[in-house]
C-alpha positions in Angstrom: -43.0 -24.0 -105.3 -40.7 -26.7 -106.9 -38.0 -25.5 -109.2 -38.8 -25.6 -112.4 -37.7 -28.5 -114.0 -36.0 -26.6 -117.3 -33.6 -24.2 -116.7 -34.0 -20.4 -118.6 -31.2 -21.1 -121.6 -28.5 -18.8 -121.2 -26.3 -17.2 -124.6 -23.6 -19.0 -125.0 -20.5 -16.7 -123.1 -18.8 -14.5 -125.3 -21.7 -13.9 -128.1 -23.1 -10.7 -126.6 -19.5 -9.2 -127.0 -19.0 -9.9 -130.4 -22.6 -9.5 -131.5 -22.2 -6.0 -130.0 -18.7 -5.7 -131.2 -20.8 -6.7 -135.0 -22.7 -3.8 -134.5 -20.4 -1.0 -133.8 -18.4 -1.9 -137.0 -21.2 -1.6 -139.0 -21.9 1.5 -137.1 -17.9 2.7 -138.5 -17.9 0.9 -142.1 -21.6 1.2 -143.0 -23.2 4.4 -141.3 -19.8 6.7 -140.7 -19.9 6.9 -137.2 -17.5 7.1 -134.6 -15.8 4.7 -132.4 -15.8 7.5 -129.7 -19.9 8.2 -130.6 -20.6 4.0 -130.4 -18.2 3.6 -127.1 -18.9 6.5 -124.6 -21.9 9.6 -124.1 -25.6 9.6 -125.3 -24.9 7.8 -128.6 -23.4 4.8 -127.2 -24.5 1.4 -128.0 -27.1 0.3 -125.4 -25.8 -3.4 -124.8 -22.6 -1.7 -123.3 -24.6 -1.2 -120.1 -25.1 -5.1 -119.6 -21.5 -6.3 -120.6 -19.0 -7.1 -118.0 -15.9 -5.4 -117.5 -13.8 -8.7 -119.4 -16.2 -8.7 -122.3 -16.5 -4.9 -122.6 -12.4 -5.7 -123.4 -12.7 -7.8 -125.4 -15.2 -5.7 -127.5 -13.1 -3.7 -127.9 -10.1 -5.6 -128.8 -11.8 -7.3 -131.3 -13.3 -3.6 -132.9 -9.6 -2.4 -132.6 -8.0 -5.1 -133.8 -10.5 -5.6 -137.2 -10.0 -1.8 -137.8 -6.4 -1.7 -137.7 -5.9 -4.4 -140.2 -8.7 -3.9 -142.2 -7.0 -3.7 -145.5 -5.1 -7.1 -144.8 -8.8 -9.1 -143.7 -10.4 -7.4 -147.3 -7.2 -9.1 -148.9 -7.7 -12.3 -147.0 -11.1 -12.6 -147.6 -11.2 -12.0 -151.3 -8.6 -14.7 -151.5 -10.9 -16.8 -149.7 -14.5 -16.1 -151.0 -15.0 -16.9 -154.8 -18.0 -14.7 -155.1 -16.7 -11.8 -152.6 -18.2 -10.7 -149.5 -21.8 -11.1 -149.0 -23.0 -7.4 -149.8 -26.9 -8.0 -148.8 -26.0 -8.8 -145.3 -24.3 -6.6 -143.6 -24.2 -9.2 -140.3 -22.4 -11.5 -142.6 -19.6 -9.1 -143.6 -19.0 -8.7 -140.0 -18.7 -12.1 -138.6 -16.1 -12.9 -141.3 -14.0 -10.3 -140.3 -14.7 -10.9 -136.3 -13.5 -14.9 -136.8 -10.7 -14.2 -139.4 -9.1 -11.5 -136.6 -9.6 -13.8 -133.5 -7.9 -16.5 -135.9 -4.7 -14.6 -137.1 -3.8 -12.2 -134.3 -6.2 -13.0 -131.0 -5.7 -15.8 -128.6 -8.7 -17.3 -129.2 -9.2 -20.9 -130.1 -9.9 -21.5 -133.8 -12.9 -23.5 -133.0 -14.3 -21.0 -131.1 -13.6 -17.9 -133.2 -15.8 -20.1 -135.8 -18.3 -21.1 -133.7 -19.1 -17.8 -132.6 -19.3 -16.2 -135.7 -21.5 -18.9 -136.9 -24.1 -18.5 -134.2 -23.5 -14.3 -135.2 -25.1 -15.0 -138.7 -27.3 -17.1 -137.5 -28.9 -15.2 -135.3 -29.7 -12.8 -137.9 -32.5 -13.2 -140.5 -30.8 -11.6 -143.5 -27.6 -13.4 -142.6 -28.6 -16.8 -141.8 -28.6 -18.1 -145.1 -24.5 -17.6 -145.1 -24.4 -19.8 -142.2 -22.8 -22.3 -143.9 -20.2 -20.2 -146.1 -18.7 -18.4 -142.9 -18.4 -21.9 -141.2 -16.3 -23.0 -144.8 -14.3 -19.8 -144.9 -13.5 -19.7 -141.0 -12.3 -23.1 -141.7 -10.1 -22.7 -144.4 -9.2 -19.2 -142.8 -7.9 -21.4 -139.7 -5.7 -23.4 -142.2 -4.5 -21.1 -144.8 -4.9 -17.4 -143.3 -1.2 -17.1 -142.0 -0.2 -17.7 -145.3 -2.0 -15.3 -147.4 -1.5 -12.7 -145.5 2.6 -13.5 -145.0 2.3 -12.8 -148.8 1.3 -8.7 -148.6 2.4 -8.0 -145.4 5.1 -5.6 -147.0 2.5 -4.0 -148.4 0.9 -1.6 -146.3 -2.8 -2.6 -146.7 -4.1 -1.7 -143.6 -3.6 2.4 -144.9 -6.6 3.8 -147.6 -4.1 4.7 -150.7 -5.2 8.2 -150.8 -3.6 8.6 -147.4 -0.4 6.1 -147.6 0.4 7.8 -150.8 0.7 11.5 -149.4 2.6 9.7 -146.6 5.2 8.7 -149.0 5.0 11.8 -151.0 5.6 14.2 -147.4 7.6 11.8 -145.7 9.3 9.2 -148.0 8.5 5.9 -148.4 10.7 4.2 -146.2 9.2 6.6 -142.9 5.7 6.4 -144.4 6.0 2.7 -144.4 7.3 2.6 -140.6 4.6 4.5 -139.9 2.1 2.4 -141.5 3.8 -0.9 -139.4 3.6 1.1 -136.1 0.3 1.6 -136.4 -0.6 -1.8 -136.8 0.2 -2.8 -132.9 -2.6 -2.2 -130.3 -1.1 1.0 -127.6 -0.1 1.8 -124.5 -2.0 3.7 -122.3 0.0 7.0 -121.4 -0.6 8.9 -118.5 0.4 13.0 -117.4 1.2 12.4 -113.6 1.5 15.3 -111.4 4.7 14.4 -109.6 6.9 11.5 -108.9 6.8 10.0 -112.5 9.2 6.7 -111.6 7.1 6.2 -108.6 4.1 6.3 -110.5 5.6 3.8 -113.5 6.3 1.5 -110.2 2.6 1.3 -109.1 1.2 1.2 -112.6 3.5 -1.5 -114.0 5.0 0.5 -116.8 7.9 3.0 -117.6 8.4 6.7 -117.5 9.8 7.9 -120.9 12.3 10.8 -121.8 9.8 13.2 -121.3 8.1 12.2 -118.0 5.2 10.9 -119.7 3.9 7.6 -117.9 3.7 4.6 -120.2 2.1 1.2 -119.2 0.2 -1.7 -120.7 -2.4 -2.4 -118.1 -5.4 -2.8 -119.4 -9.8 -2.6 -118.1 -11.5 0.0 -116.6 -9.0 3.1 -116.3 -11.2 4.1 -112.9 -10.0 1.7 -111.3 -6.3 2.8 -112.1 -4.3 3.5 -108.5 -4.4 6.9 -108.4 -7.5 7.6 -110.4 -9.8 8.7 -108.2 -7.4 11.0 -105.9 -6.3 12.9 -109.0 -3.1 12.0 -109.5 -2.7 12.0 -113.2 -4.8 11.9 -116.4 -4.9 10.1 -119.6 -2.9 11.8 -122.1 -0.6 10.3 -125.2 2.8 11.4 -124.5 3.2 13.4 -128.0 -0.1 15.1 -127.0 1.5 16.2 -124.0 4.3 18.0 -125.6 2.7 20.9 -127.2 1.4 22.8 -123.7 5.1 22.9 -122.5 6.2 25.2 -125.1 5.0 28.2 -123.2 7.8 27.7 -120.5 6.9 29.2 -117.2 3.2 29.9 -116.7 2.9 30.8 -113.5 0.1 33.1 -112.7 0.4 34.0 -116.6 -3.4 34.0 -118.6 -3.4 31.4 -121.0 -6.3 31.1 -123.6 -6.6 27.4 -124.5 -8.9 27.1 -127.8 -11.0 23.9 -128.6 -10.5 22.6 -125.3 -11.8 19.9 -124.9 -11.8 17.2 -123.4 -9.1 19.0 -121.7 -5.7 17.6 -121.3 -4.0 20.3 -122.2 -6.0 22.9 -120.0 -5.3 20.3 -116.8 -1.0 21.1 -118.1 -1.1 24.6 -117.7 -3.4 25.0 -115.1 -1.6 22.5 -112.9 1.6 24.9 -114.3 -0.1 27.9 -112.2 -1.7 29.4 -115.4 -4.7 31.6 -115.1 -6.5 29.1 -117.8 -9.3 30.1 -119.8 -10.4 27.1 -121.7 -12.9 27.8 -124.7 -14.9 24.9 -126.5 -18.0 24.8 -128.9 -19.4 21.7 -127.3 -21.5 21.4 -124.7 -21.0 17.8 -123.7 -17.4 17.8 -124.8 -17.2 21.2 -121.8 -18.6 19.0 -119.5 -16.8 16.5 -119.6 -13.8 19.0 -119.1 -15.2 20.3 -115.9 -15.8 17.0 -114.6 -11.7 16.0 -115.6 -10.8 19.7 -113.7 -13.1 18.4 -110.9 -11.6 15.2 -110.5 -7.7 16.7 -110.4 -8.3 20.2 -107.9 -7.8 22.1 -110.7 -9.3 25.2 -111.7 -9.9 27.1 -115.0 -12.3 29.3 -116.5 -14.8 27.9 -119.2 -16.7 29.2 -122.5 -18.8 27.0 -124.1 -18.3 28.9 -127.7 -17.2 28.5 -131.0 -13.5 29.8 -130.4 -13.2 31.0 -134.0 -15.9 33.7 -133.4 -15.1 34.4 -129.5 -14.1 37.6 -128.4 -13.8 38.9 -125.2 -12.7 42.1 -122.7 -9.8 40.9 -121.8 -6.9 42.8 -122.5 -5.5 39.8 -124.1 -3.9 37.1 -123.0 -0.2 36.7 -122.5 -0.4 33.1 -124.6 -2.9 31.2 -126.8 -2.8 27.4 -127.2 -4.6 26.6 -130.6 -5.0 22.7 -130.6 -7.0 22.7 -133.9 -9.9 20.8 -135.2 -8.2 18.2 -137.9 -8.4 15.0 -140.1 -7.1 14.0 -137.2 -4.4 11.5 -138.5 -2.3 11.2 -136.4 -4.3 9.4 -133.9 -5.3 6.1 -136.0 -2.9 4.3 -133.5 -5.4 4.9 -130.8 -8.5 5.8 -132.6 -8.2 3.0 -136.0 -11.8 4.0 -137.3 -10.0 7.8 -138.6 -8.2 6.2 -141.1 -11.6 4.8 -142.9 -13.9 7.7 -141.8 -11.7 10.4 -143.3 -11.7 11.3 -147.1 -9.1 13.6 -148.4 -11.3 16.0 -149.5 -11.5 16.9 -145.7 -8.5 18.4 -145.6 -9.2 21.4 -147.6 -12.0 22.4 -145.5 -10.3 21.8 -142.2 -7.6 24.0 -143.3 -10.0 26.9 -143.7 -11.4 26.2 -140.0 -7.4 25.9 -138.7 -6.8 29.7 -140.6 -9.8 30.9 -139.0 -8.9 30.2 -135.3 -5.0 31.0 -136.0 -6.6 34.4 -137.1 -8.8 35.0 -134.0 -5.7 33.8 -131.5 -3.4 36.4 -133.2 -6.1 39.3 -132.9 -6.6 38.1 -128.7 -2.8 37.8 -128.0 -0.7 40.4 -126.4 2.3 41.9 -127.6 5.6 39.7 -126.8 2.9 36.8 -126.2 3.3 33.3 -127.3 1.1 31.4 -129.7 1.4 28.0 -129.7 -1.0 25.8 -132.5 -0.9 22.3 -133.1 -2.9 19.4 -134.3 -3.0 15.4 -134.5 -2.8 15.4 -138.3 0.5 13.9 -140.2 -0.9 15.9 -143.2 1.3 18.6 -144.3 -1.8 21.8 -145.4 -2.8 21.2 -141.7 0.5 21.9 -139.8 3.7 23.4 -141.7 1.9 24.8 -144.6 -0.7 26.5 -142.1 2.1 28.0 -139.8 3.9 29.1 -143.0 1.2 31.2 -144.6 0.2 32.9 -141.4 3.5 33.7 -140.8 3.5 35.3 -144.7 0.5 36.9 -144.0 1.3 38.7 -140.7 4.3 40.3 -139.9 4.0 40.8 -136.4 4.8 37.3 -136.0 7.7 35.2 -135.8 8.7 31.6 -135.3 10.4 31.1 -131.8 12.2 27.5 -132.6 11.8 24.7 -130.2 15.2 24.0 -128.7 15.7 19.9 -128.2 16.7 20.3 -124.9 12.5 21.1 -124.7 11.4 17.8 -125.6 14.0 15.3 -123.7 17.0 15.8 -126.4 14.8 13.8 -128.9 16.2 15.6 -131.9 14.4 13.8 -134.3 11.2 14.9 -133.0 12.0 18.9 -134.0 12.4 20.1 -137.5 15.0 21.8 -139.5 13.0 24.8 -139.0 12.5 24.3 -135.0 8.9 23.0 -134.9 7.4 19.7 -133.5 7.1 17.1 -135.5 5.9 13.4 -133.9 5.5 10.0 -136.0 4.0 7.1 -135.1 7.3 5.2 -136.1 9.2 7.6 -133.3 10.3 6.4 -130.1 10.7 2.9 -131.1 10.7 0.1 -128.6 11.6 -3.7 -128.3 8.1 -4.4 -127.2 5.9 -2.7 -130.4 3.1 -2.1 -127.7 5.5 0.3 -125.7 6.9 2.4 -128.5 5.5 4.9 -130.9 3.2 8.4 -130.5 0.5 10.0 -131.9 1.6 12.4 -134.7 1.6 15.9 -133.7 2.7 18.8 -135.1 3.6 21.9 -133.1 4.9 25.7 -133.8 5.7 28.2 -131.6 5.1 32.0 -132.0 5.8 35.6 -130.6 3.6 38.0 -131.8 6.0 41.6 -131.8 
């Protein structure tokens, strides 16, 4: 047979990662889902399969990027559209923000951050009628964009007020607006190594900070990481690390390890010689634990149960790790979709979950044993105000304050009244991308 004579037309490179990239932030602005439920399991978006590793980055990127600085593109854009955002095509919405970002803060060519987005509405029915007006703004974005947004960027846009406003009223406005700026850069990926931190910071390209966490900026596929495969270390943001070493030695001590998953903290004390029981509600989220405890030759029991009704015939365990269920806060940094998926009325009815399970871990721990609770949130109810009512409410406890010389003499990280206490502002670095953490809060406690 001859070849044909016409070639099959192929999509023009790049489109399939930002028309997927379209569809998971309609999935996070429109429908309330997760980055984490779009990205990764049974709910991910089904194009991810046919993407290759360089536009699967960029995807994400581009998702990352449009989330973090939401506020500011809703700015720019009103600035730039007489009549607002188109609100009858969803497909529209999206490709304005998509070119806007690649124009001010990717390094993408302007023509092609308009092009694309153009062939985006296009290829939509609702949308294609804006083809024209996202081709215009693009445009003018291209020209004018760096100087509209110069005009608010002391502002803190990129924050929901409800939030930025109990930031300021907890934290003061000068740290609450650090925070804000930190959170604005893209971060690094953080690993927990097993041994031989600086060697590992070699291999990886990156750094070891104060407090042996691994810090790097190597991005793609983490599996194919050095060291991946053979177990060496796992991914774990260096503040999230912190809370697992307030037990001190665990060796051969049993260690009850609440919400689990997906596990970081149960691969710490297991790998510390703790007899771990790790106890989570989710199936898939357990799994996915084993698989990381498979993976690193480490070992620990697991429940798949909610740990705020669990009970068991154990004597009781010589400490409980309670990392909470939370608004989950003080992860935007890595996970920028929290800070438009979580309403403040979530907070109150966290708080009654986080009582709940600081409840059950008091009634399972032994006598002289150690309670440690945290969670990612920077909001006060879920962290210092929890700690102090249980500690009003039960008198067999007591607060056993973390000494500085615990977390790598970074005082600033402990409070006045010796509990943990990370911003995204701390640990500041010449290079944004290398500096910052989650925000965690920790307590420590011995029940009598």
């Amino acid at each position: 047979m001859p070849p044909s004579r016409f070639a099959v037309p192929s999509e023009v490179p790049g489109l399939a990662a930002r028309r997927i990239a379209a569809d998971i932030l309609d999935g996070v602005l429109h429908k309330h889902r997760t980055l984490d439920d779009q990205l990764d399991g049974a709910g991910a978006h089904p194009g991810l399969k046919s993407l290759a590793d360089r536009d699967r980055a960029l995807m994400r990127r581009l998702v990352s990027t449009i989330l973090r600085r939401l506020g500011t593109l809703g700015h720019l854009l009103s600035r730039l559209l007489d009549r607002g955002v188109p609100t009858d095509a969803p497909r529209a919405q999206s490709a304005l923000l998509i070119g806007a970002a690649q124009i001010l803060w990717m390094d993408v060519p302007d023509h092609a951050a308009v092009d694309l987005s153009v062939r985006l509405v296009q290829s939509d029915r609702r949308a294609a009628k804006y083809a024209g007006l996202v081709n215009a703004v693009l445009r003018r974005c291209a020209r004018e964009g760096q100087g509209l947004i110069d005009e608010v960027k002391t502002q803190s846009l990129d924050l929901p007020q409800w939030m930025l406003t109990r930031w300021i009223a907890h934290y003061g406005e000068s740290t609450a607006r650090d925070m804000a700026l930190a959170l604005g850069h893209e971060p690094s990926l953080d690993l927990t190594v097993k041994s031989d931190a600086p060697q590992w910071a070699s291999r990886l390209h990156g750094e070891t900070l104060p407090t042996g966490t691994v810090r790097t900026l190597l991005q793609g596929s983490v599996t194919m990481l050095p060291g991946f495969a053979e177990g060496q270390w796992w991914v774990q943001d260096a503040a999230a690390a912190l809370p697992a070493r307030l037990f001190g030695d665990v060796k051969d001590k049993a260690i009850a390890d609440l919400c689990a998953a997906p596990g970081g903290k149960t691969a710490q004390l297991a790998f510390a010689g703790a007899r771990v029981t790790a106890v989570d509600r989710s199936p898939a989220r357990m799994a996915r634990l084993r698989d990381n405890l498979t993976r690193l030759s480490l070992q620990a029991e697991n429940v798949v149960t909610d740990s705020a009704e669990w009970s068991t015939e154990a004597e009781g365990f010589d400490g409980i790790l309670v990392d909470a269920p939370c608004t989950s806060t003080g992860t935007i940094r890595r996970h920028p979709d929290v800070a438009w998926l979580r309403q403040e009325a979530d907070i109150a009815a966290l708080s009654g979950l986080q009582r709940r399970l600081l409840q059950r871990a008091v009634a399972l721990l032994k006598p002289g044993g150690t309670l440690v609770y945290c969670t990612c949130s920077l909001e006060p109810e879920e962290g210092e105000q929890a700690i102090a009512a249980l500690l009003a409410g039960e008198s067999g406890l007591r607060r056993a304050p973390v000494a500085k010389d615990e977390v790598a003499g970074l005082n600033e990280i402990v409070t006045a009244a010796g509990d943990l206490r990370t911003l995204p502002c701390h640990l500041p670095h010449a290079d944004p991308r290398l500096g910052g953490l989650d925000g965690f809060y920790a307590a420590r406690l011995v029940k009598s």
